[in-house]
C-alpha positions, -999 to +999 in steps of 0.1 A: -042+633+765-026+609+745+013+599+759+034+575+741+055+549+760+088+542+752+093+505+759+133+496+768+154+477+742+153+437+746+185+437+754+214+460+767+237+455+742+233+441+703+248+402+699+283+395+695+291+381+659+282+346+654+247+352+670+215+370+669+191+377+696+163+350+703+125+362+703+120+334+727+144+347+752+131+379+747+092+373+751+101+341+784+126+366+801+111+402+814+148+413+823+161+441+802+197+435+810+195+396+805+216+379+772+191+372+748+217+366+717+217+326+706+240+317+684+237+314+647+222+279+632+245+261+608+242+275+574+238+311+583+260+335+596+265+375+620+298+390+606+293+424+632+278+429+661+236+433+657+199+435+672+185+410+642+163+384+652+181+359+629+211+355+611+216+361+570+217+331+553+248+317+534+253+322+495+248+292+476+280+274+473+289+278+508+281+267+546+291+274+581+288+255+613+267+269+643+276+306+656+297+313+628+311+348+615+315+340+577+308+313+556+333+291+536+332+275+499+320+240+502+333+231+466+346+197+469+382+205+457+393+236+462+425+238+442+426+246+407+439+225+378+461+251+369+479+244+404+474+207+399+493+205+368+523+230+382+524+204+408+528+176+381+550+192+366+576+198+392+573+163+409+582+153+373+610+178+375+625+169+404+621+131+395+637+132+362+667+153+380+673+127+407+675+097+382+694+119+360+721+126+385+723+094+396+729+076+364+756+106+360+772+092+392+766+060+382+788+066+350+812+086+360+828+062+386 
């Protein structure tokens, strides 16, 4: 008669975020309720929980550093010109006010 075996998950529970489980753990250790998560490499990343054997890769564009949860924009300037130029415009702003006022004060003495 032919019987099927049901062979025990490699580990108890899936990997916390920022890691995935290791085949090497899981072929070098025969314990079932042993931690075989590793964390993530740099460049990839675990958002959830998860039994994956690795982690996803990041989108071109971005990064992450080992175990990570997410990955982040490596742009190398991350505010926008529109910003720049509001921020311009107010040190200008406030410039011009301060030596204004002053020549007022200046003047009216």
């Amino acid at each position: 008669a032919d019987s099927s075996i049901a062979l025990p998950s490699p580990s108890a529970l899936p990997c916390p975020p920022g890691s995935h489980l290791d085949e090497g753990l899981i072929e070098g250790d025969p314990a079932i309720l042993a931690n075989k998560c590793t964390l993530c490499p740099s460049g990839t990343f675990a958002q959830y929980e998860n039994i994956n054997l690795q982690c996803q890769q990041c989108p071109e564009g971005s990064s992450s550093s080992e175990g990570a949860k997410y990955c982040v924009a490596t742009e190398d300037n991350l505010t926008s010109i529109g910003l720049e130029v509001l921020g311009l415009i107010f040190v200008v702003l406030s410039w011009s006010s301060t030596i204004g006022y002053m020549i007022w004060l200046h003047l009216k003495r």
